[in-house]
N, C-alpha and C positions, 0 to 999 in steps of 0.2 A: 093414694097420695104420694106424689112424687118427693122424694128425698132430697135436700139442698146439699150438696158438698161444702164445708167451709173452707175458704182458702187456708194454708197452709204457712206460719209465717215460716220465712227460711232462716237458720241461723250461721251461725259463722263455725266450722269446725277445724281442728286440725291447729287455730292458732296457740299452743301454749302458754292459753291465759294462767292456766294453773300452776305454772314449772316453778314458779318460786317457793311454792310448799315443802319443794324437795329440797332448795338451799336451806329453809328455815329448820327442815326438819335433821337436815346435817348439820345445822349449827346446834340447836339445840341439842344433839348426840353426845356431839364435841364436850360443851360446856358441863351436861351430867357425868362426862368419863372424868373431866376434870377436878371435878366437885367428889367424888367417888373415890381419887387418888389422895386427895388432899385431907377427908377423912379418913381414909385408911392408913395413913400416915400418922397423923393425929393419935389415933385410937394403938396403933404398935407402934410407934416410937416420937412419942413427946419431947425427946429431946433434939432430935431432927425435927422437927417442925418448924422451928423459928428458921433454919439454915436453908428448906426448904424456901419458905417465902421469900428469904433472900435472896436467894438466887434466881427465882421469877420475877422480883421485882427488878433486879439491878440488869434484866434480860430486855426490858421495857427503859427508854430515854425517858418517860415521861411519867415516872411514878419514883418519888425518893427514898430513902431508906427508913429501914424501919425504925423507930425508936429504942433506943435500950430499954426503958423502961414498959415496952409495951406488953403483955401475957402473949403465951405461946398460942392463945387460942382466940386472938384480935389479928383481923385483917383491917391491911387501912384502903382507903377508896382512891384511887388515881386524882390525882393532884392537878388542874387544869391548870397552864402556863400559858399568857399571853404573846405575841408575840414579840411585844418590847420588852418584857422581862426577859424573855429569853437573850436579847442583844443586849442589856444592862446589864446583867449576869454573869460569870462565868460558869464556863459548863461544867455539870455538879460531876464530880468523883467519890466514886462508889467502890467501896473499898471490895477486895475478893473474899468470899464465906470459906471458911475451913471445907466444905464440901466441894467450893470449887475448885481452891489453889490443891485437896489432894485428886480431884480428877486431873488437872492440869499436867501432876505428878506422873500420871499413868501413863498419860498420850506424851509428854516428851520429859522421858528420864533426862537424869544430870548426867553428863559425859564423865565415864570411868577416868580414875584419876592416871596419871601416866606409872607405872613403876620405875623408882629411882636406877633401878639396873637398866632400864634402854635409858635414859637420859646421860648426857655429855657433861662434859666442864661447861660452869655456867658462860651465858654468852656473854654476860654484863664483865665477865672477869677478863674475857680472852678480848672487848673490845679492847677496855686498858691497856694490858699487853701489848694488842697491835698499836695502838694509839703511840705507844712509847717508842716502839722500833720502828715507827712508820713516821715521826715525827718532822722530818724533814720534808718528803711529801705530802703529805697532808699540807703544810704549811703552802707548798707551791701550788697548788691543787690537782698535782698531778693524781695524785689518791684522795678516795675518801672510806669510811668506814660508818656505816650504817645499823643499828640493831631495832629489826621490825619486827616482832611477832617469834616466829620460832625460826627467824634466820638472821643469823651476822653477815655482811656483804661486807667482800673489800671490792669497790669497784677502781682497776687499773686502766685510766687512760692517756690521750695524748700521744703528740709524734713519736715520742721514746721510746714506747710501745713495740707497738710494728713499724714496718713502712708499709706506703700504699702497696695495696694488693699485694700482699706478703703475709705468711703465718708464721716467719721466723722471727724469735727472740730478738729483741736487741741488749749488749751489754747488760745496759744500766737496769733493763728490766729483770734479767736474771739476778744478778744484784739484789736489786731489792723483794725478789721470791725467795731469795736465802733467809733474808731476814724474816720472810712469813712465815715459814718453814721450821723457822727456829721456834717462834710461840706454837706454832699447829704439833708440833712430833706430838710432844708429851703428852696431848691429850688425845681421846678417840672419839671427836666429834665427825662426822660424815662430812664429807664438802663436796661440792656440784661447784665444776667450772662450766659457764654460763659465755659461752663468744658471741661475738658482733660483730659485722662491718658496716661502713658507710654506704650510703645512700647509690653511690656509683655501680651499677650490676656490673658482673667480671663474668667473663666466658671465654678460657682458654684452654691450653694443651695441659692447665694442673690442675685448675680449677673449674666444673663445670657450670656452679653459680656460686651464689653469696656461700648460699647455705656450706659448700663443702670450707668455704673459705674460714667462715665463722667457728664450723668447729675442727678443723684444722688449728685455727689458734688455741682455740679451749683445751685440741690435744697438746700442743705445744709447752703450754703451761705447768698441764697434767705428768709431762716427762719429767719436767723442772723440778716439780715436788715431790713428785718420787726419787729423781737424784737424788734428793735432801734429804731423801732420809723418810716421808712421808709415805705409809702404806696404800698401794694398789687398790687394797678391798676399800676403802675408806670413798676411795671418790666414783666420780660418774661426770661426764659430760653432756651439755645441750649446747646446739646450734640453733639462733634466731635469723641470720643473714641480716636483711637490711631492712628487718620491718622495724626497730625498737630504735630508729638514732636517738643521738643525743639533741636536745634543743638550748639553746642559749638565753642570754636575760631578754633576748626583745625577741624569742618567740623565733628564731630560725634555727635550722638545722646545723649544728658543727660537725662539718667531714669528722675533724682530726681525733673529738675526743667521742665520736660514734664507732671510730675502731678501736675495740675497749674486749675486754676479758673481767667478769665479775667471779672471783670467789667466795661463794654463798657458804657460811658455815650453821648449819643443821643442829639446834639441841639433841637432838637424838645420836645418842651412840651407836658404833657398831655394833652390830649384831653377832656373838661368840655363842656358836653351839658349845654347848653342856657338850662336858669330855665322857667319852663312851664308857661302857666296860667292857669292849669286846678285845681288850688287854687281860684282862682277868678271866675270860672265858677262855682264851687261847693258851694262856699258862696250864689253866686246871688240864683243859686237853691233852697238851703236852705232856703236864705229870702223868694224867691217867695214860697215856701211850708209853710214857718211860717203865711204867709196871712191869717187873718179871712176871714174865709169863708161868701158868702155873706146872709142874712137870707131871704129865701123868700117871698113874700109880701101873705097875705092869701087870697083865691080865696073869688071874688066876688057873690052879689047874683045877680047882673047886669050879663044878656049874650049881650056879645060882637059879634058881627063880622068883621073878619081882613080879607081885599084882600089883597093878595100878590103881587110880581110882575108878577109872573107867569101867571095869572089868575087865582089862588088856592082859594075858601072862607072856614076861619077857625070860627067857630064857639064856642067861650070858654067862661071861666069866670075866668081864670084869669089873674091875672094886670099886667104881665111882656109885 
């Protein structure tokens, strides 16, 4: 009897009907390592548990704070908000857990406090100062005086200044660098002259751009205060050229008071190395070099013999 072959259905292979098993099976992983952490916390330290939750809940937009009142060993269920409550609402603030504000502590310390030895004469003091001996300027607006941050600025502009394309003084400006000069000695705040010029680029036989031009003036100044009396270590110069003009109330550029020289003064004082001892090591030198020498005793007609510790025998005659 012959044998019937059954047809054969054919099926579909190879399409990854089943691939989601391995997401569910890594979600589920996830949620037992979680649930694992969360009792093992629990069970060694009861009292991080509440700080614990805190900090997963307030990690989440959409789950509120825990209650004071609530035991360390109650979780609350995610709180579903509408989307008109959410725009009726303001958005809820969630204060930081002791566990988080000292992690925060970790990843960004408080900046070290400054030591009162590099710090200067206050700036707020030495504005005053200037304010007084500068008072007639100021008043024209030829000067102004600034205190932003960790710097006092006198900025000096206007024709009075320079002339165009010029880094030399004029009178009245030397003038009134005496009078700065007069508040700056006493104290040993750092100062950075800061030059500029106008918008006009200069390329000559002195000058080969802005830039030489701008701190040309800033050196200019820098002579001035040191004339006066004002220490060398103390400053430093920058030249901007013509990127920084000045602008006006409606927003344009003014040549005159773009050629300008700012003296920036710095809370930080100079820096004074600690005095050495190599005064005291060169005296002691000294004395030990001034020592009589010792005179030696004169050889015996007695011969000696000296063991050593070695087992060496020296055989001499003299008395040392």
């Amino acid at each position: 009897m012959r044998r019937r072959n059954r047809p054969h259905i054919k099926q579909a292979h190879n399409n990854h009907v089943h691939r989601w098993t391995v997401s569910y099976a890594d979600y589920m992983t996830l949620m037992f390592a979680l649930f694992v952490v969360l009792y093992a916390v629990l069970l060694n330290k009861k009292d991080n548990y509440q700080e614990v939750i805190d900090a997963i809940q307030s990690a989440g937009q959409f789950v509120h704070k825990t209650p004071s009142n609530l035991q360390s060993n109650e979780l609350l269920a995610p709180t579903i908000v509408t989307q008109d409550e959410t725009l009726s609402k303001e958005p809820l603030e969630t204060p930081e857990s002791d566990l988080t504000v000292e992690i925060n502590k970790k990843i960004k310390p408080e900046l070290s406090v400054i030591p009162s030895s590099d710090q200067g004469e206050s700036l707020a003091k030495l504005k005053l100062s200037l304010e007084s001996a500068l008072n007639v300027e100021l008043a024209s607006g030829a000067f102004s005086v600034n205190l932003e941050g960790d710097w006092l600025t006198i900025e000096m502009t206007g024709p009075l200044l320079f002339a165009a394309g010029s880094h030399t003084l004029l009178n009245g400006a030397k003038r009134n660098i005496k009078y700065i000069a007069e508040v700056l000695k006493p104290v040993n705040n750092m100062i950075r002259l800061r030059g500029y010029t106008d918008t006009k680029p200069i390329s000559d036989e002195i000058y080969q751009s802005n830039w030489e031009l701008s701190a040309l003036r800033a050196i200019s100044v820098l002579h001035a205060l040191n004339d006066d009396g004002i220490a060398g270590a103390r400053m430093a110069i920058e030249g901007f050229g013509q990127y920084q003009p000045v602008l006006s109330e409606k927003g344009d550029i003014d040549e005159f008071k773009s050629r300008r020289v700012v003296i920036a003064i710095s809370r930080f004082a100079l820096f004074v190395e600690p005095k050495s001892d190599n005064n005291i090591k060169v005296k002691i030198k000294e004395k030990e070099n001034n020592l009589p020498t010792p005179i030696p005793k004169p050889d015996s007609e007695e011969i000696r013999e000296v063991f050593l510790p070695d087992g060496r025998l020296i055989i001499t005659t003299r008395q040392e």
